[in-house]
N, C-alpha and C positions, 0 to 999 in steps of 0.2 A: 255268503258273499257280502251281506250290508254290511256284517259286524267284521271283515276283513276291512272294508272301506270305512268303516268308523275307527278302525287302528288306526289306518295308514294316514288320516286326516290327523286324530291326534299327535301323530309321530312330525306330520311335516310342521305344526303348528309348537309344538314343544321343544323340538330339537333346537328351532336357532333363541331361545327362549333360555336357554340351557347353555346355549355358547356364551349369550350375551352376560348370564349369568357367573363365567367360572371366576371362580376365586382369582384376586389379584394377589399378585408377588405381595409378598410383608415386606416393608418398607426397612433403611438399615439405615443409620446415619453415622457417620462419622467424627470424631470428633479430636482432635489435636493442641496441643500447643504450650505456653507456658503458666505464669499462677495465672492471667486472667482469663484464660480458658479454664483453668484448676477452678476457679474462685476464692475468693479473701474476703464475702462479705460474712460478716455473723448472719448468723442461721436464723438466730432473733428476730433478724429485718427483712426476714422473708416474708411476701406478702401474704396476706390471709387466702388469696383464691388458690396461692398455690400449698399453701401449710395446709392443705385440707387432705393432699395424698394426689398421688398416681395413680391413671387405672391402666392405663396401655403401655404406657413405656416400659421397658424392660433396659436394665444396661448391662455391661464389661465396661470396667474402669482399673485402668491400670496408673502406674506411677513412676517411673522410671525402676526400679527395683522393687518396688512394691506391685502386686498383681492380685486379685481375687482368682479365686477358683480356674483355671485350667480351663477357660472356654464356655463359661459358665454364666447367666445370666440372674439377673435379681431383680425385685420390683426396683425402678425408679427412686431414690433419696434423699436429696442432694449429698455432699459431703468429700471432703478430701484427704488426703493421706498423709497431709504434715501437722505433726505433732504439736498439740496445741491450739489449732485451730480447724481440727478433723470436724464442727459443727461448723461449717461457712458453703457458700453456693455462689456460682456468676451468673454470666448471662446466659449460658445454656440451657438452665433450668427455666430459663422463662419461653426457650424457642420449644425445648419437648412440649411444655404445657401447652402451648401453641397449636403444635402439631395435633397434641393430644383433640384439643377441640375443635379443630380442619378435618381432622380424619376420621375420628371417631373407632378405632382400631388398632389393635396390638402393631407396633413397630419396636424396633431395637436399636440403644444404640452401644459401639464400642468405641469407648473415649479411652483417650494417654495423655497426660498434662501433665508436666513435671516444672514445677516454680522455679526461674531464673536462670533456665537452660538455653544454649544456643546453638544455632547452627555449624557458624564456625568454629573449627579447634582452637585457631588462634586465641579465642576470648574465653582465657584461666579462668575467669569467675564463674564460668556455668560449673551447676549443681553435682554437684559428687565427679568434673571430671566428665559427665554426660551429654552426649552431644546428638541433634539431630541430623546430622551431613549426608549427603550423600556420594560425597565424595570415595570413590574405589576404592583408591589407596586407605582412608579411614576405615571403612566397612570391612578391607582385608585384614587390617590389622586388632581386630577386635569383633567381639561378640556383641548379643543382644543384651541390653541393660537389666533384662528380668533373671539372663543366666549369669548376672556377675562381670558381664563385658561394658563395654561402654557405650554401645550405640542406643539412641533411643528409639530409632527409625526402624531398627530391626527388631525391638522390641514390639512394637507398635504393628507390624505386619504380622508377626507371629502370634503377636492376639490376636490380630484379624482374621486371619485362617483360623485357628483352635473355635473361635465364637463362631464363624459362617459355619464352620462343619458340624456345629453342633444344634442350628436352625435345622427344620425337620421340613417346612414348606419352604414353596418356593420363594425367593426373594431378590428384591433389587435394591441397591448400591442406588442411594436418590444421593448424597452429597458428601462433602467434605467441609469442616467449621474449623476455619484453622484461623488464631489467634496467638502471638510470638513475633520475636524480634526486639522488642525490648534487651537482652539479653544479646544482641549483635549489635549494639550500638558502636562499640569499639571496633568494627570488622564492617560497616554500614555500607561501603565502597562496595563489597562483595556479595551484599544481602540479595542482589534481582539475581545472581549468577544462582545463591545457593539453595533460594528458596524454592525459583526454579525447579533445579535438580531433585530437590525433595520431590516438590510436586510428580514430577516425571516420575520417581521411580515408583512414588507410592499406586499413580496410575497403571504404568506398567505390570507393577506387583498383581494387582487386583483382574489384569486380564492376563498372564498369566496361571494365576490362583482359580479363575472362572472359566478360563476360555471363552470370553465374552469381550470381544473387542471395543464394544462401545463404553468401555471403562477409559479407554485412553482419551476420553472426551469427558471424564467425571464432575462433574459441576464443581467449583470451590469457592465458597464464601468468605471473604476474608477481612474480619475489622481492623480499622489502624486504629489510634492512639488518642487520649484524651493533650490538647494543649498544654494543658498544663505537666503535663507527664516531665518527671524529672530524669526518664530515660528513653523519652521520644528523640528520633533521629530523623531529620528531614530525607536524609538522603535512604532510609528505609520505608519512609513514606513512599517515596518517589517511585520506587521498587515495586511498589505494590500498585499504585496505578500504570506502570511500564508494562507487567504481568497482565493486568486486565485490558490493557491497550491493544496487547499482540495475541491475546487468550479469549475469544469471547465466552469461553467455559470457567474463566474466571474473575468472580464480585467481589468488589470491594465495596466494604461498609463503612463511613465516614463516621466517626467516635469523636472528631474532635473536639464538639462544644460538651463534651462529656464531663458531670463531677466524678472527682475522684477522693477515695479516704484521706482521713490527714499526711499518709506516708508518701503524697503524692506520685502513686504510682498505679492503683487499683482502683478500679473502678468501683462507686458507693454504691449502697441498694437503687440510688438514683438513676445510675450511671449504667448499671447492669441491667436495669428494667429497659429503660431505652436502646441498649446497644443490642439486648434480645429480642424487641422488637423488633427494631430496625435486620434482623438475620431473619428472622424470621418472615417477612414481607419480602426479601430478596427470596428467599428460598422457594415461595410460594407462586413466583413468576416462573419459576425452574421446573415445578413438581408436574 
């Protein structure tokens, strides 16, 4: 009888011990948008804390037509997928490290960036022809940009599915890092209608894809544009404070006293440490 009552003491003393204990979801993060979500700095000028390697991070990085492996994750590297400058890093790389050292544990993330693409159709100079829209009529008439069609939006969810399915524990959906618009400056009237819409659908998509309703409240973190930017648009500025006005699930991160390369358009190793700071401090009020 004692050594029954010396179980059941142990059991009531361990049990909530055990609850409080269970494994949390593995974190996922998000990531979207044009080169300076891709990154354009040399790899060179990366700083020493983070040249020293990843231990948690894992990614999916895809590219408008360009994709790795089918769902498939890799340690953490920086690096991107236009020719010529496939050694270069943004601000991303300083928000994982970030995280890296907040959390202390494996998370993933699956990013799509594809340099000088837009939302609108209207604006012929996005890249290959490839657009992020969400518009119906668009999305009906074409495919995912990884199977030869033109959407990038539909490329980008369909990583997103192939990578979650491919997670073995459990996980959560902490954000979305979307940087873009550059690339709508010719269409700028339309940017809060269309960026909007992305947003929606990609929300949508993910409770959908989860059955997990509280995706359609996804947190989105969003930088605007260095001053000096030779393709900043006020009125996509605008847009993006509009969105966070009527969205309290969506942040905007002020980039403007930001330097940027000589090409006046990307942000400098200067430019990128700061503006991944500044995401990552917003994301941390979120987590």
């Amino acid at each position: 009888m004692r050594n029954k009552l010396y179980i059941l003491f142990l059991f009531c003393v361990f049990l909530p011990l055990c609850a409080v204990a269970k494994k949390k979801p593995v974190a996922v993060i998000l990531t979207a948008g044009q080169s300076n979500a891709d990154g354009r700095v040399p790899l060179a000028e990366l700083p020493e804390e983070m040249n020293t390697g990843y231990k948690y991070c894992m990614w999916s990085y895809g590219s408008g037509d360009f994709e790795t492996a089918t769902g498939e994750f890799s340690q953490y590297s920086p690096r991107v997928a236009k020719p010529g400058i496939e050694e270069s890093w943004g601000f991303d790389a300083v928000v994982y490290k970030r995280l890296e050292d907040l959390w202390q544990r494996p998370f993933y993330v699956i990013k799509h960036t594809d340099g000088g693409t837009a939302i609108d159709p209207s604006c012929k100079s996005s890249t290959h022809g490839l657009y992020w829209s969400a518009d119906p009529e668009f999305l009906d008439s074409t495919t995912s940009a990884s199977h030869g069609g033109k959407s990038l939006l539909r490329a980008f969810e369909q990583q997103i599915d192939d990578c979650l399915g491919n997670i073995q524990d459990d996980y959560e959906i902490k954000v979305l890092i979307w940087h873009q618009g550059e690339s709508d400056q010719k269409a700028a009237e339309r940017y809060y209608g269309n960026l909007k819409a992305v947003i929606k659908h990609i929300r949508e998509h993910l409770v959908e894809k989860t059955g997990k309703r509280r995706y359609r409240k996804l947190p989105v973190v969003c930088g605007t544009y260095a001053r000096g930017s030779r393709m900043r648009s006020q009125q996509v500025v605008d847009a993006l404070y509009q969105l966070q006005k009527e969205d309290k699930n969506f942040h905007v991160v002020d980039a403007e006293d930001l330097p940027l390369l000589k090409d006046k358009l990307h942000f400098n190793a200067e430019g990128a440490m700061k503006l991944g700071e500044r995401v990552f401090e917003v994301i941390k009020t979120i987590e």
